[in-house]
C-alpha positions as CSV (number, residue, x, y, z in Angstrom):
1,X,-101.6,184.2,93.7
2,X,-102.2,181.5,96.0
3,X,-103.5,183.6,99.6
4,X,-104.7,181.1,103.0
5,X,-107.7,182.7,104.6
6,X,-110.1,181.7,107.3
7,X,-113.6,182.7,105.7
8,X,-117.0,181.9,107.2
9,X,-118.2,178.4,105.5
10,X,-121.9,180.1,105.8
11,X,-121.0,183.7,104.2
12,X,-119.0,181.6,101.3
13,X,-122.0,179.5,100.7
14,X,-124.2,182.4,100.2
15,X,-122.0,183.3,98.2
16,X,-122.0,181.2,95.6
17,X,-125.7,180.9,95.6
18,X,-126.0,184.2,95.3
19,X,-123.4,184.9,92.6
20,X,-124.2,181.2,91.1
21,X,-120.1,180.2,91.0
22,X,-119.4,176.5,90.5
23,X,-116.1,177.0,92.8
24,X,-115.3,178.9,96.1
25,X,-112.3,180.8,94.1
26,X,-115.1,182.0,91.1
27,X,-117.5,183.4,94.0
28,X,-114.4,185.1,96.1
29,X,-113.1,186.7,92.2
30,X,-116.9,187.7,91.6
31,X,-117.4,189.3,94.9
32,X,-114.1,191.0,94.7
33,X,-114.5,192.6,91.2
34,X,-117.9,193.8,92.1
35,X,-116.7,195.5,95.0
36,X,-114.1,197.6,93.4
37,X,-116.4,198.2,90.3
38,X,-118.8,199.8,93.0
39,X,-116.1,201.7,94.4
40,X,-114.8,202.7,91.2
41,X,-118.5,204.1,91.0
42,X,-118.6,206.2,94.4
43,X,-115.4,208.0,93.3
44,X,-117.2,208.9,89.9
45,X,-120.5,210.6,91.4
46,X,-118.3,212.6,93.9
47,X,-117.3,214.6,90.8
48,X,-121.1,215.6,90.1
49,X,-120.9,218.5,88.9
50,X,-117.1,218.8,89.3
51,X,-116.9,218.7,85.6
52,X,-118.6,220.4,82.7
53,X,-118.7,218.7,79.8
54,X,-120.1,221.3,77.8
55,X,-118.8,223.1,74.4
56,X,-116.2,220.0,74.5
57,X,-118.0,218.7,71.3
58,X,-116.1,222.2,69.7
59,X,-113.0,221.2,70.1
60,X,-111.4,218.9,67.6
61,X,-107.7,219.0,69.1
62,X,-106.3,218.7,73.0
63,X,-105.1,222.1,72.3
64,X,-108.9,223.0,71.6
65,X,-110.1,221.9,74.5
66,X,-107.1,223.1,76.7
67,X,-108.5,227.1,75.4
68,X,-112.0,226.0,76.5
69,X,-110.9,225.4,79.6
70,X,-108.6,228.0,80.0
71,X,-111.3,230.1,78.8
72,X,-114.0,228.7,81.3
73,X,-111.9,229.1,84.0
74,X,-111.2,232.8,83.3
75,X,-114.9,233.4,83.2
76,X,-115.2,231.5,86.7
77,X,-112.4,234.1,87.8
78,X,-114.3,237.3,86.8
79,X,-117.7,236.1,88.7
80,X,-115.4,235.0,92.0
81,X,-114.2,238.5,91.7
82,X,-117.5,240.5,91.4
83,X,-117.1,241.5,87.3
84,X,-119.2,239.8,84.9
C-alpha cells in the first residue's frame, strides 16, 4: 500500500543506521514490525500468572483438558467460599 507521509529526514536516517536498511521503506517495515512484536509482548506478561499451565501435560484430548479446568476452577470456588 502506497501511504504519503511527512517523516523527520533526521529520525529516518537514524533509522536506517540503526536498523542497517538499504531503503527508507525496509527501515519504516523494520521499525513497524518491531513495534507490534513488542506490543504483542506487553499483552503476554499481563497474563502473568493469569494462567496455569500445570497438569496440562495429563491431558491427551481438548476434552481432557476442558475437565482440568473445569476441575481447577471448582477447587478455586470452594477456597473463595471458605471450604477446602
Amino acid at each position: 500500500m502506497r501511504t504519503t507521509m511527512s517523516l523527520d529526514d533526521v529520525l529516518i536516517k537514524e533509522l536506517m543506521e540503526v536498523t542497517g536498511a538499504r531503503t527508507r521503506t525496509d527501515a519504516i517495515h523494520l521499525a513497524i514490525s518491531e513495534f507490534i512484536r513488542r506490543k504483542k509482548l506487553e499483552g503476554l506478561k499481563t497474563l502473568t500468572g493469569k494462567i496455569q499451565l500445570a497438569d496440562t501435560w495429563l491431558a491427551d484430548t481438548w476434552q481432557d483438558l476442558e475437565q482440568l479446568e473445569l476441575k481447577e476452577h471448582e477447587k478455586q470456588e470452594r477456597r473463595r467460599r471458605g471450604h477446602r
